[in-house]
C-alpha positions in Angstrom: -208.9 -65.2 97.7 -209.2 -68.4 98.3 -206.0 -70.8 97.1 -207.4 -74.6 96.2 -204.7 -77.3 96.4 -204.8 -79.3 92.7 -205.7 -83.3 93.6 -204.7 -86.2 91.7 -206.4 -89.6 92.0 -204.1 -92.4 91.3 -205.9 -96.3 90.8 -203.8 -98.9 91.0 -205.3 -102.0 90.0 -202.1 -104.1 90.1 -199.4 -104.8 87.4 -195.3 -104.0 86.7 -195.0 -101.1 88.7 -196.2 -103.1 92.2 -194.9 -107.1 91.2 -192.6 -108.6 93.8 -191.2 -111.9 92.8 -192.9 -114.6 95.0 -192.4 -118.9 94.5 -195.2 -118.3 91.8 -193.3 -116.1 89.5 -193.9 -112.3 90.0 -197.2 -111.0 91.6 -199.2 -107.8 92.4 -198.4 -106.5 95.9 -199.5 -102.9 96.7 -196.8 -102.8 99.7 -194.7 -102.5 96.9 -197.1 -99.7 95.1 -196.6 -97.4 98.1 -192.5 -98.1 99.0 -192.3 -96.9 95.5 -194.7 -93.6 95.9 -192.8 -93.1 99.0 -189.4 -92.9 97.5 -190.3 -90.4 94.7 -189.5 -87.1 97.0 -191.5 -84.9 94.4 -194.7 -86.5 95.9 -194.1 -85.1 99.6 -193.3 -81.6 98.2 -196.0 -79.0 99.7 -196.3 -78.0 95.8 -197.5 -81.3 94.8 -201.0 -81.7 94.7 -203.1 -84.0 97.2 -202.9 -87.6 96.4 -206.4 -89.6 96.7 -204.5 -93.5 96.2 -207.1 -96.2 95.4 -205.9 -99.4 95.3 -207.9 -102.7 94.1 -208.4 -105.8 96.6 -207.6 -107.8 95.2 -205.1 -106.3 92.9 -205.4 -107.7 89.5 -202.8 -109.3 87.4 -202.5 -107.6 83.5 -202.0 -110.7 81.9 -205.4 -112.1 83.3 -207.7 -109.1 83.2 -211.4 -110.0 82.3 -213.8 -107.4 81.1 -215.8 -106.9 84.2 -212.3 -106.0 85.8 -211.5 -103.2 83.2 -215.3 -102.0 83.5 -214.5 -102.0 87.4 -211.3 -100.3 86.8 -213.4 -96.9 84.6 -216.2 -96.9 87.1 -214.0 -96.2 90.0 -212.0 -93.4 87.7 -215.1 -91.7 87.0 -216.5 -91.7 90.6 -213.8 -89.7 92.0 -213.5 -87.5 88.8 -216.8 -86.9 90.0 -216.2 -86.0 93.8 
């Protein structure tokens, strides 16, 4: 019997959880995004299921998301729900 490994896609697309404060106020930075995946230990547990990270270039900012960005944002959600 084969024994699949569950996956999780996580998008990040910039926003609170990756903002570093800069001379501009706070701003996305996805170095920040992946210091804090790395310090949640659950994540590196050989229980945990595989991690596919996307992250946007350029990230976006929350407070000045357009339309076309959000649309961007569910297209790239459902292409790897799809894979």
């Amino acid at each position: 019997m084969t024994v699949y490994r569950k996956k999780i896609c996580l998008i990040y697309t910039g926003g609170t959880v990756g903002m570093v404060r800069s001379a501009r106020g706070y701003v996305p930075d996805n170095a920040r995004f992946r210091e804090e995946l790395a310090a949640i230990p659950d994540l590196h547990s050989p229980e945990a299921p595989a991690c596919d990270l996307v992250i946007f270039d350029p990230l976006l900012d929350s407070s000045d998301i357009a339309v076309l960005r959000t649309t961007c944002a569910a297209t790239t959600a459902t292409a790897k729900a799809t894979e």
